[in-house]
PLY file of the C-alpha trace (Angstrom):
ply
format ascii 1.0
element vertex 99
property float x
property float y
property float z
element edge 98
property int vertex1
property int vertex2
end_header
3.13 -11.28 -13.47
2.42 -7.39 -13.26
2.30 -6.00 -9.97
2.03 -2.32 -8.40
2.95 -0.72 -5.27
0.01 1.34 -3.82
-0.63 3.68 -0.94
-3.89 3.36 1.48
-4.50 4.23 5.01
-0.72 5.39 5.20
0.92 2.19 3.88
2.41 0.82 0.89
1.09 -2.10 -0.16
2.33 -4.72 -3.32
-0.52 -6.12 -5.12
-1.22 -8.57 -8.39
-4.13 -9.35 -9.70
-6.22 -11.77 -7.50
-4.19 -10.84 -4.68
-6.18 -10.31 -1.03
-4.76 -7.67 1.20
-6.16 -6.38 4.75
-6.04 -2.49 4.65
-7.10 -0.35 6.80
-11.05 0.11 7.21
-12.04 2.34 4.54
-15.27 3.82 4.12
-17.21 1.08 1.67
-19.51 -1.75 2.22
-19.31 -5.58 1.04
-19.46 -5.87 -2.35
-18.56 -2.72 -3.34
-15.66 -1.72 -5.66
-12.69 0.72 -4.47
-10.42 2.23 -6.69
-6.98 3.12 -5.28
-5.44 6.05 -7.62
-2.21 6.41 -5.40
-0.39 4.04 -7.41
3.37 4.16 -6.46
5.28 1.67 -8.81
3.44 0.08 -11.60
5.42 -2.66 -13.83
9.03 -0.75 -12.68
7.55 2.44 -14.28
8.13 4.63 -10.76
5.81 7.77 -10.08
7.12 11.51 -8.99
5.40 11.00 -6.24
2.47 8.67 -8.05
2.27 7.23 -11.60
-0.07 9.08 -13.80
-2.89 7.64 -15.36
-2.83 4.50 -13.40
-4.95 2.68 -10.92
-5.80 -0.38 -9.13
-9.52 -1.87 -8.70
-10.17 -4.27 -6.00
-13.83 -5.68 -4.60
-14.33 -5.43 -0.80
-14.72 -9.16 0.83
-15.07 -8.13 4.17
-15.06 -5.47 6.87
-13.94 -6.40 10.50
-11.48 -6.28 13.92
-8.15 -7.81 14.15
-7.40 -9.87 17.23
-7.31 -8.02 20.68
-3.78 -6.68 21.70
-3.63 -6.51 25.23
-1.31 -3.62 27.35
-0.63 -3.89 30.66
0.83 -1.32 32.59
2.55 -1.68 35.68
5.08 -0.50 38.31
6.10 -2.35 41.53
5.48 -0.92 45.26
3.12 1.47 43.98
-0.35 0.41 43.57
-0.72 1.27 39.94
-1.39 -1.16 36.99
-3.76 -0.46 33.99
-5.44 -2.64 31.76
-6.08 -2.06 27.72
-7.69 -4.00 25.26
-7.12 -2.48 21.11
-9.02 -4.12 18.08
-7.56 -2.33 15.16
-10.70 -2.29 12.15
-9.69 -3.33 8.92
-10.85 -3.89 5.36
-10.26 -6.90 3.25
-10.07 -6.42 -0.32
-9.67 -9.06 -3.37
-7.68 -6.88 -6.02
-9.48 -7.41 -9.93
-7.32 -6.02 -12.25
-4.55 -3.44 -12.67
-4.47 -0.30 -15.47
0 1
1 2
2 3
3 4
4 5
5 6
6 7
7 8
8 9
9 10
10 11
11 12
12 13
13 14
14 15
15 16
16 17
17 18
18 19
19 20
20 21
21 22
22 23
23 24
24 25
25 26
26 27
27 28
28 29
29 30
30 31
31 32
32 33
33 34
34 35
35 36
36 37
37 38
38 39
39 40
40 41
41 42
42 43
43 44
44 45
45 46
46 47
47 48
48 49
49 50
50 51
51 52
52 53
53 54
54 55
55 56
56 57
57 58
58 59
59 60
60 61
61 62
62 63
63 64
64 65
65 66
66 67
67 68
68 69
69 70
70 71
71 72
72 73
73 74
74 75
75 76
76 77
77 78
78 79
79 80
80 81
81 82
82 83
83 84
84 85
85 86
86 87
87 88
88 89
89 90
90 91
91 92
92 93
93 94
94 95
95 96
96 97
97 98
């Protein structure tokens, strides 16, 4: 099965056809199709820094917030705690074909 290795939001991700990944949120709405260009490793052909020529084309499923991550600060005998709540957006994309 052909795969590539592509960069988004900071990340390397590995991807095949029909393949859902969460990325970070990018800038599209549901529906919509995203092309990542920054295509890493296609097929074992490696880029200098990114393959020319090639890209990936994926359909955007969703857009939403991860689970809360709670941090709690604290330090004994002094009266001080804090409280912080995170939900990290992200992007959910089905991946349609690879060229």
């Amino acid at each position: 099965m052909a795969y590539a290795v592509i960069v988004t939001g900071g990340k390397q991700y590995k991807v095949a056809e029909g393949d859902t990944i969460f990325v970070e949120k990018l800038d599209a709405t549901e529906g919509e199709k995203v092309t990542f260009d920054q295509v890493v490793l296609i097929d074992g052909k490696v880029g200098a820094p990114f393959v020319e020529g090639a890209k990936v084309v994926g359909t955007v499923e969703k857009q939403g917030k991860q689970k809360k991550v709670i941090t709690f600060k604290y330090k004994a005998k002094k009266n001080m705690h804090s409280k912080q709540g995170h939900r990290q957006p992200y992007t959910r994309v089905k991946i349609d074909s690879i060229a």
